[in-house]
C-alpha beads as a LAMMPS data file, in Angstrom:
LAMMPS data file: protein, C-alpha beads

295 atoms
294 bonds

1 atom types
1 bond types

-500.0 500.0 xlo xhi
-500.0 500.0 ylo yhi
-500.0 500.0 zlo zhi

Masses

1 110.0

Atoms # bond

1 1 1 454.713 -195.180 212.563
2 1 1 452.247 -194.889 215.192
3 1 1 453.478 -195.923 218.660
4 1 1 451.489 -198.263 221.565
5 1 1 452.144 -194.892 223.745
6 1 1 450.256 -192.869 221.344
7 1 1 447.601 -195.693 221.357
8 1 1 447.344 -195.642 224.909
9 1 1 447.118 -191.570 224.968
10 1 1 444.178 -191.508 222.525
11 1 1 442.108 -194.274 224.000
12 1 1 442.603 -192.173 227.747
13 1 1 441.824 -188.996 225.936
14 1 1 438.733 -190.494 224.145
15 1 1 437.614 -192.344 227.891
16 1 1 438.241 -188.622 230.121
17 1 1 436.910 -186.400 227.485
18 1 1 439.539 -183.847 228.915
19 1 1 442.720 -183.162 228.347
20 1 1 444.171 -182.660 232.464
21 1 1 442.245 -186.164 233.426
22 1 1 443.480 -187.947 230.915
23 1 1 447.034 -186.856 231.313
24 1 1 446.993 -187.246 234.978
25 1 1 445.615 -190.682 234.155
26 1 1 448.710 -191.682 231.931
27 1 1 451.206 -190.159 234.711
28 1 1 452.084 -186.864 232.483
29 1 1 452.000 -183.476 232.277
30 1 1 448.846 -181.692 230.351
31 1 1 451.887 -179.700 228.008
32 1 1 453.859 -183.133 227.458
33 1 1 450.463 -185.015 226.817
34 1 1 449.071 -182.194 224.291
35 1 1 452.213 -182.100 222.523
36 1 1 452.544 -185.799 221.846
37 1 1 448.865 -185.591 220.294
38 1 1 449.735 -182.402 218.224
39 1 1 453.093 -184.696 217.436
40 1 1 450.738 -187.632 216.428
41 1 1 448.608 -185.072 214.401
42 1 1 451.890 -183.691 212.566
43 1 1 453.079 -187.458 211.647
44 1 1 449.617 -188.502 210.107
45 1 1 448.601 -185.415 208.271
46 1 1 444.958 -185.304 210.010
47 1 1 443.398 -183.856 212.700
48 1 1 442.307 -186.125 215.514
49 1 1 441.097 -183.772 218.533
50 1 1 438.137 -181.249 217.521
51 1 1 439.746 -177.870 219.443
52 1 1 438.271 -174.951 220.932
53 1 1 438.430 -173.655 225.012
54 1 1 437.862 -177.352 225.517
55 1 1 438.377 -180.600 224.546
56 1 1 435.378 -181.162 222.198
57 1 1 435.751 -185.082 221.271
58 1 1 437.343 -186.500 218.031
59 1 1 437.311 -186.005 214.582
60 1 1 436.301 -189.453 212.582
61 1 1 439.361 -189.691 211.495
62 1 1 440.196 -189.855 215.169
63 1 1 437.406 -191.816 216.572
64 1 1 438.782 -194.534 213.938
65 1 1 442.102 -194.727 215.364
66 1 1 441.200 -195.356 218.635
67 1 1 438.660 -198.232 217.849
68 1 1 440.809 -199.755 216.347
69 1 1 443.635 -198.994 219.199
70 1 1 441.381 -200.579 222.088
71 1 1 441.705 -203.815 219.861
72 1 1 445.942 -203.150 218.951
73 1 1 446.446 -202.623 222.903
74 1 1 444.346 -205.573 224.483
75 1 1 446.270 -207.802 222.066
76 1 1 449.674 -206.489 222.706
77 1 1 448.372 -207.011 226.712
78 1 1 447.839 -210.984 225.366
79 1 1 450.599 -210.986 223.946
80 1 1 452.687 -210.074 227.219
81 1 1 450.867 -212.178 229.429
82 1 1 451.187 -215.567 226.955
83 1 1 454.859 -215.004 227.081
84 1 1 455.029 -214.777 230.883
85 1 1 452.814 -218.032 230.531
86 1 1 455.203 -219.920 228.567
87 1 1 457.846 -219.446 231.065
88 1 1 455.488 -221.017 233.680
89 1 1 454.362 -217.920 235.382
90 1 1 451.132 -215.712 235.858
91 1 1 452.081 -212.411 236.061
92 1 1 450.898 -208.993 235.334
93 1 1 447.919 -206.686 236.278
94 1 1 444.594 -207.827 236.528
95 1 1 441.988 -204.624 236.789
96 1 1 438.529 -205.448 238.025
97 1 1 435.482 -203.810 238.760
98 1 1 432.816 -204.513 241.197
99 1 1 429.433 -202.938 242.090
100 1 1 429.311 -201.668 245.636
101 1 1 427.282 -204.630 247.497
102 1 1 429.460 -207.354 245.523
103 1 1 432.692 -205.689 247.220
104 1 1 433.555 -208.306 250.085
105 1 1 433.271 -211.295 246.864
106 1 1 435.552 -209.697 245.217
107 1 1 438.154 -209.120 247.768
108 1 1 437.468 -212.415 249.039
109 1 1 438.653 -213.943 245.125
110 1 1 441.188 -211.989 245.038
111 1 1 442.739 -212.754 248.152
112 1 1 442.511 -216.368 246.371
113 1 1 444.256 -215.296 243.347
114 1 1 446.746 -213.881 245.072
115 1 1 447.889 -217.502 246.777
116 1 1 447.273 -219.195 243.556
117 1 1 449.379 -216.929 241.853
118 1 1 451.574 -214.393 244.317
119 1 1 453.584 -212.527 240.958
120 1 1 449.732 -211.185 239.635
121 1 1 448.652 -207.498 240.822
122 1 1 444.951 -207.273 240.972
123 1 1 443.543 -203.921 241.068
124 1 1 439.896 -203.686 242.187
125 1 1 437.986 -200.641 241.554
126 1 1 434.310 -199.894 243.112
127 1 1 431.648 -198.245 240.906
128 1 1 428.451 -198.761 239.497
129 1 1 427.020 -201.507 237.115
130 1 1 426.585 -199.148 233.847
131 1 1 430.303 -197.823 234.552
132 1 1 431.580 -201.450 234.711
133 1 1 429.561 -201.989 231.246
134 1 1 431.466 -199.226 229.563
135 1 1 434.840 -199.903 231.096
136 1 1 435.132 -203.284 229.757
137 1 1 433.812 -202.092 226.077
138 1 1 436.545 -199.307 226.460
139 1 1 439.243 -201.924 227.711
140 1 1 440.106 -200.253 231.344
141 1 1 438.676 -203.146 232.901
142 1 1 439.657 -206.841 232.575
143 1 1 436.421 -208.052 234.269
144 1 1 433.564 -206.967 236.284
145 1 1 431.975 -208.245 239.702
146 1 1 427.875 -207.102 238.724
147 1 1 424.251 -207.487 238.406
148 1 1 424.066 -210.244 235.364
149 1 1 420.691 -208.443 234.455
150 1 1 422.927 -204.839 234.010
151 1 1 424.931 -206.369 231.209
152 1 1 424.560 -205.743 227.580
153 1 1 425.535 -209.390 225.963
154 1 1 426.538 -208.652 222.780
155 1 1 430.108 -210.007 222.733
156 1 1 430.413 -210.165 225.845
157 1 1 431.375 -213.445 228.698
158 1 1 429.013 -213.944 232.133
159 1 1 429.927 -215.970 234.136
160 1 1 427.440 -216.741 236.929
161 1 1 428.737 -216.303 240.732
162 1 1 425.788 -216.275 242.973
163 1 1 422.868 -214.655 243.946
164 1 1 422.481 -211.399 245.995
165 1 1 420.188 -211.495 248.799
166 1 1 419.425 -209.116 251.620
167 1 1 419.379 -208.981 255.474
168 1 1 418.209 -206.279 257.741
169 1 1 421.011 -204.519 259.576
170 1 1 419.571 -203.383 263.302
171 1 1 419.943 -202.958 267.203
172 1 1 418.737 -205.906 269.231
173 1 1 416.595 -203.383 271.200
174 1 1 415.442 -202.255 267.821
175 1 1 413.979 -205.413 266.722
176 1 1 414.141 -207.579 269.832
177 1 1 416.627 -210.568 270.685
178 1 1 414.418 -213.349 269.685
179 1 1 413.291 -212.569 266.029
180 1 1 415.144 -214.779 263.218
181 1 1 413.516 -212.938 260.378
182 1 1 411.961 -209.447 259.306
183 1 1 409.238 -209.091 256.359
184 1 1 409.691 -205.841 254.400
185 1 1 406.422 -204.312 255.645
186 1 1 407.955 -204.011 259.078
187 1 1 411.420 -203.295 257.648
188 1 1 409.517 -200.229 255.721
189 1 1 408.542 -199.583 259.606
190 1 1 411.691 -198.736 260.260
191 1 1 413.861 -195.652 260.182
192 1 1 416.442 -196.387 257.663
193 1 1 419.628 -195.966 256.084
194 1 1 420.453 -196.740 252.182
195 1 1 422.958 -196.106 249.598
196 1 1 422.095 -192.869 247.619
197 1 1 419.061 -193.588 244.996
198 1 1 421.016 -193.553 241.764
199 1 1 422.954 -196.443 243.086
200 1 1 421.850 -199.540 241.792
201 1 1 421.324 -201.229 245.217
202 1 1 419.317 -199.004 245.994
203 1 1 416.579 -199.095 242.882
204 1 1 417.246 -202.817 243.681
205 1 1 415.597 -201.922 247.437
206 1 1 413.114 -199.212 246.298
207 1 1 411.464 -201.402 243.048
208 1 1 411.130 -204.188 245.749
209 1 1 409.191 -201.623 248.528
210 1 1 407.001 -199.911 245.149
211 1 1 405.879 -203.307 244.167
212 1 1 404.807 -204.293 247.781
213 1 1 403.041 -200.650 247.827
214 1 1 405.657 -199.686 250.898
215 1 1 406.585 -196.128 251.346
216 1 1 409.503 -196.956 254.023
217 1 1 410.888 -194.632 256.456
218 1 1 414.889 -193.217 254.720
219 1 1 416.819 -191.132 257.120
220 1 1 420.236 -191.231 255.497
221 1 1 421.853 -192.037 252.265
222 1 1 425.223 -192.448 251.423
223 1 1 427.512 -193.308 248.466
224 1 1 428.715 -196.817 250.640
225 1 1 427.582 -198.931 253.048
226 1 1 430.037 -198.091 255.883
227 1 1 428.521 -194.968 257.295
228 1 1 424.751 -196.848 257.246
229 1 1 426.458 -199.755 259.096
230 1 1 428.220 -197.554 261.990
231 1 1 424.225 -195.627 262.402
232 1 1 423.214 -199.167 262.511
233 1 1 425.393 -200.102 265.712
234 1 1 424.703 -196.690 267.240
235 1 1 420.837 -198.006 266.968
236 1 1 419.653 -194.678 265.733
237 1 1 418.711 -196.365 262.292
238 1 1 418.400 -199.811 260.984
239 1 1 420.037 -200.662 257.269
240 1 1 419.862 -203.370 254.806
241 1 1 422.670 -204.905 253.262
242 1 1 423.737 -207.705 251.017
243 1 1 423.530 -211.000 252.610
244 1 1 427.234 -212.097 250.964
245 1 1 428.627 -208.838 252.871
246 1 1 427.325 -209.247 256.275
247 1 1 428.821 -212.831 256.463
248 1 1 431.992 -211.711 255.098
249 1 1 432.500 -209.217 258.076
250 1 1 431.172 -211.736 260.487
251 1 1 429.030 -210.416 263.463
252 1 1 428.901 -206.277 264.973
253 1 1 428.655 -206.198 268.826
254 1 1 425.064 -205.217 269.602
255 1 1 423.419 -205.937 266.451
256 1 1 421.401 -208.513 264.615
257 1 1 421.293 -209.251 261.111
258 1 1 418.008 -210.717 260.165
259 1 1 416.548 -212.437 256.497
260 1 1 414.382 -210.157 254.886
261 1 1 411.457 -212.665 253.810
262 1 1 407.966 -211.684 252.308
263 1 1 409.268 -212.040 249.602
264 1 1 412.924 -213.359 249.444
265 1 1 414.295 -211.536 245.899
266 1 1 417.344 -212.693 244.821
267 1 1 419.885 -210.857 242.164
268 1 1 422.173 -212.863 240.003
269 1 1 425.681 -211.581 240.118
270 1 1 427.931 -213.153 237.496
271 1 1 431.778 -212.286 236.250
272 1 1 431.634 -210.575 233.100
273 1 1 434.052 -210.101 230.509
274 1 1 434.459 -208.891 226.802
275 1 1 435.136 -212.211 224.509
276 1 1 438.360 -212.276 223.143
277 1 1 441.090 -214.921 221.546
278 1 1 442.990 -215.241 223.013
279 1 1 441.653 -214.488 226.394
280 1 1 443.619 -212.890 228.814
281 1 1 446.050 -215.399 231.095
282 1 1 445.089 -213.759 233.941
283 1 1 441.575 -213.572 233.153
284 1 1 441.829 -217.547 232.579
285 1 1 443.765 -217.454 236.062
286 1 1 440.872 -215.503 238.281
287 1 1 438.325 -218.136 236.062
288 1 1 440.336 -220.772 237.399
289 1 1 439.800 -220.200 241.180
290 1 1 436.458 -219.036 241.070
291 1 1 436.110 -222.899 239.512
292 1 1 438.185 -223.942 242.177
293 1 1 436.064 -222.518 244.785
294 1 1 432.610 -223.769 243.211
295 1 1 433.855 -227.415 243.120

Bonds

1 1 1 2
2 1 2 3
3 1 3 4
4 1 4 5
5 1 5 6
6 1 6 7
7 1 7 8
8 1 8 9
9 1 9 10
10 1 10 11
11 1 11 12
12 1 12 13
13 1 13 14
14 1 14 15
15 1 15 16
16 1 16 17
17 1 17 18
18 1 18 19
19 1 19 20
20 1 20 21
21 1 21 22
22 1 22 23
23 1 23 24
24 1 24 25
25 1 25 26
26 1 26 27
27 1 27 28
28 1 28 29
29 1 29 30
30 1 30 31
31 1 31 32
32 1 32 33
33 1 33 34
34 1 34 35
35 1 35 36
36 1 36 37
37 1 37 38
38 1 38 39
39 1 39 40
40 1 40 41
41 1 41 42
42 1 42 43
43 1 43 44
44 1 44 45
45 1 45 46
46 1 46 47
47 1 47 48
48 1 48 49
49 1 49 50
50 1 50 51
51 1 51 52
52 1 52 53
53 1 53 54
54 1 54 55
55 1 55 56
56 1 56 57
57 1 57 58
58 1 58 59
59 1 59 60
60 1 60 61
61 1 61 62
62 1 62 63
63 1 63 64
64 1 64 65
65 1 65 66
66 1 66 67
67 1 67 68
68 1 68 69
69 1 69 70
70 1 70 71
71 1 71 72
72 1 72 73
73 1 73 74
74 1 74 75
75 1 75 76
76 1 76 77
77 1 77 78
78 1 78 79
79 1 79 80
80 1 80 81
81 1 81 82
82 1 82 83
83 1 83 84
84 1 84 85
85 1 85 86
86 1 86 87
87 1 87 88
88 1 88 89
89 1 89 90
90 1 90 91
91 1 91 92
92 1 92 93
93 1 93 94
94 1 94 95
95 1 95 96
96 1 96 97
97 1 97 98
98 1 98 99
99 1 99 100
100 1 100 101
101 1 101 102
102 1 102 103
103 1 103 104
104 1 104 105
105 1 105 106
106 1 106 107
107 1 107 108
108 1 108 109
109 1 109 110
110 1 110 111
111 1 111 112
112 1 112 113
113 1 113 114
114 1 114 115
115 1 115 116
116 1 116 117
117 1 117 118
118 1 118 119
119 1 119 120
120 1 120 121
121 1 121 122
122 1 122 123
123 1 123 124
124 1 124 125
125 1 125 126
126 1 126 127
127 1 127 128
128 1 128 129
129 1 129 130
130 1 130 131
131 1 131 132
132 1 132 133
133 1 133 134
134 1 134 135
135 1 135 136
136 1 136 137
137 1 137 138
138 1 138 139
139 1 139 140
140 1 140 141
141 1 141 142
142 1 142 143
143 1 143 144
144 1 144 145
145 1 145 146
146 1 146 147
147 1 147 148
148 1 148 149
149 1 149 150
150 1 150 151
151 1 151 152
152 1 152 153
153 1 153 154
154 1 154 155
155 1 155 156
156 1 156 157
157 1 157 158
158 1 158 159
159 1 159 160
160 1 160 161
161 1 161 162
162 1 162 163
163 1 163 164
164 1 164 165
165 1 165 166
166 1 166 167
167 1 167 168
168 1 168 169
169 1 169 170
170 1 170 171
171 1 171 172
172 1 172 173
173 1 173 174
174 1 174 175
175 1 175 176
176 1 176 177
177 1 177 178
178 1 178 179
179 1 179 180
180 1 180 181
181 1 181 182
182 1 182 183
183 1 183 184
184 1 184 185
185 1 185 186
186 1 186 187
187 1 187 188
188 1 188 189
189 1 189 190
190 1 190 191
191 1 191 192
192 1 192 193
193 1 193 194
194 1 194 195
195 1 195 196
196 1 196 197
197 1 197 198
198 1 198 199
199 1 199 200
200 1 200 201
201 1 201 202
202 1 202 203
203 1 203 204
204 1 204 205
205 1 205 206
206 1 206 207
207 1 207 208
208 1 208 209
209 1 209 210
210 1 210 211
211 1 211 212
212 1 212 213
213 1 213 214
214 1 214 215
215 1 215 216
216 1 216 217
217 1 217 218
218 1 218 219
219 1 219 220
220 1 220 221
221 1 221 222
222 1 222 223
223 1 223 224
224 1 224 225
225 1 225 226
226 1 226 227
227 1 227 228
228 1 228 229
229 1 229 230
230 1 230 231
231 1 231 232
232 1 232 233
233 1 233 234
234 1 234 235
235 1 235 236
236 1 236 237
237 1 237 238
238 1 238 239
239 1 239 240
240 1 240 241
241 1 241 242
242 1 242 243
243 1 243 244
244 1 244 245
245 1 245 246
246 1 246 247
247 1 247 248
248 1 248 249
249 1 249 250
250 1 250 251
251 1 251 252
252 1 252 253
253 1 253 254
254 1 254 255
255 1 255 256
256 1 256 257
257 1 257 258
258 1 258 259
259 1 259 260
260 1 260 261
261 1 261 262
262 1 262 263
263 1 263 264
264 1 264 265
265 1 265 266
266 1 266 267
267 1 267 268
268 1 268 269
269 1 269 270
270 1 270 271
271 1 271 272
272 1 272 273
273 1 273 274
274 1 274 275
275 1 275 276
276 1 276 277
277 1 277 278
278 1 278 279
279 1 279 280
280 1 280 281
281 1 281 282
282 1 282 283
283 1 283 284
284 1 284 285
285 1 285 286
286 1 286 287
287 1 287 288
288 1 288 289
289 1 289 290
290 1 290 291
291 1 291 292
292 1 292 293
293 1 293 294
294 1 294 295
């Protein structure tokens, strides 16, 4: 009889493609974890793991088992969270992702969650839109905080949440205390500092410069937004951020943050999950308070 453990080993194994990450990610030893899989071989008769110096990715026989177990494990997860419901609680863990510029949103809903329903751990994890896509396929995310444009559809929930804009990030003695907006011809004037280019922010930013014909001035790049926002105050650069992050933070001493207009692009960010009955009671609870909000 094959175990939910042994379900949960194979699906990390398949997701790390390594034998270390994938133990470290399911809190064991690399001996304990390779010896319950050589166990699991032993029991069925088959190979599962293709062997050599390295992990070297599954047999079929093995790739069938864990498509299957991503299905066995999210409803046993149900299953676990409808019987907490039927006692009249929310409880559990709740794993989200979120692209980088949608990070403040998130925190923001889960900070609601968490007084709608103080027994539910939320876990919020910060990565890029194609990661988010294959994390909720794989099951290792509940939901996902991202571009609605990113996601493949096929079986799979949006949710709309808002749309992304963006506001220049600057000194006042950089732009000058009376200006209330900034086109992206004098933004491309600038010296600047953006998220790294494989981010998808930042193909966002440089598809919107390429179609205006704008070669703008980059300085830095970084993986987040923190280091371009702390060049920003020391006014040796000017940034451009996310409109929904800027107003979560509030005002920085010294600095303006100005609507980036000619043209005004907006990016639809939505919730997405992977459709499933029954859906998650969580996921229903974090649905419920982003209606909540809207209303």
């Amino acid at each position: 009889m094959i175990e939910l453990k042994d379900l949960q080993l194979l699906t990390a194994l398949a997701r790390h493609r390594h034998f270390a990450k994938a133990a470290e990610a399911c809190h064991m030893s690399q001996p304990a974890f390779s010896m319950r899989i050589r166990s699991l071989e032993d029991k069925l008769g088959l190979s599962i793991v293709r062997r050599g110096n390295r992990f070297q990715g599954l047999t079929g026989e093995g790739q069938m088992i864990v498509d299957r177990a991503r299905g066995i494990l999210d409803d046993a997860k149900a299953l676990d969270q409808e019987i907490a419901a039927a006692r009249g609680e929310v409880t559990g863990a709740l794993v989200i992702g979120a692209v980088p510029t949608a990070t403040s949103y998130a925190a923001k809903l889960i900070d609601q969650l968490h007084q709608a329903h103080p027994r539910l751990l939320v876990r919020l994890e910060v990565t890029t839109s194609l990661t988010i896509q294959q994390r909720l396929y794989d099951g290792t995310l509940d939901a996902g905080v991202t571009y609605s444009d990113s996601v493949v559809q096929e079986n799979m929930s949006l949710l709309p949440l808002y749309d992304e804009t963006y506001v220049l990030l600057a000194t006042q003695d950089m732009l000058g205390s009376h200006a209330t907006s900034i086109s992206w011809a004098d933004a491309a004037k600038l010296p600047l500092s953006l998220l790294e280019p494989q981010m998808q922010n930042r193909r966002i930013l440089d598809r919107i410069f390429a179609d205006l014909d704008l070669r703008p001035e980059v300085m830095s790049e970084s993986t987040g937004f923190m280091a371009s926002m702390v060049m920003a105050r020391g006014g040796s650069v000017a940034t451009i951020l996310p409109r929904a992050l800027v107003e979560a933070l509030g005002p920085i001493e010294g600095t303006l943050a100005l609507p980036l207009v000619d043209p005004e692009p907006a990016r639809p960010i939505c919730l997405a999950s992977v459709e499933r009955q029954p859906e998650l009671t969580t996921l229903r609870a974090l649905k419920s308070v982003i209606a909540a909000a809207a209303s």
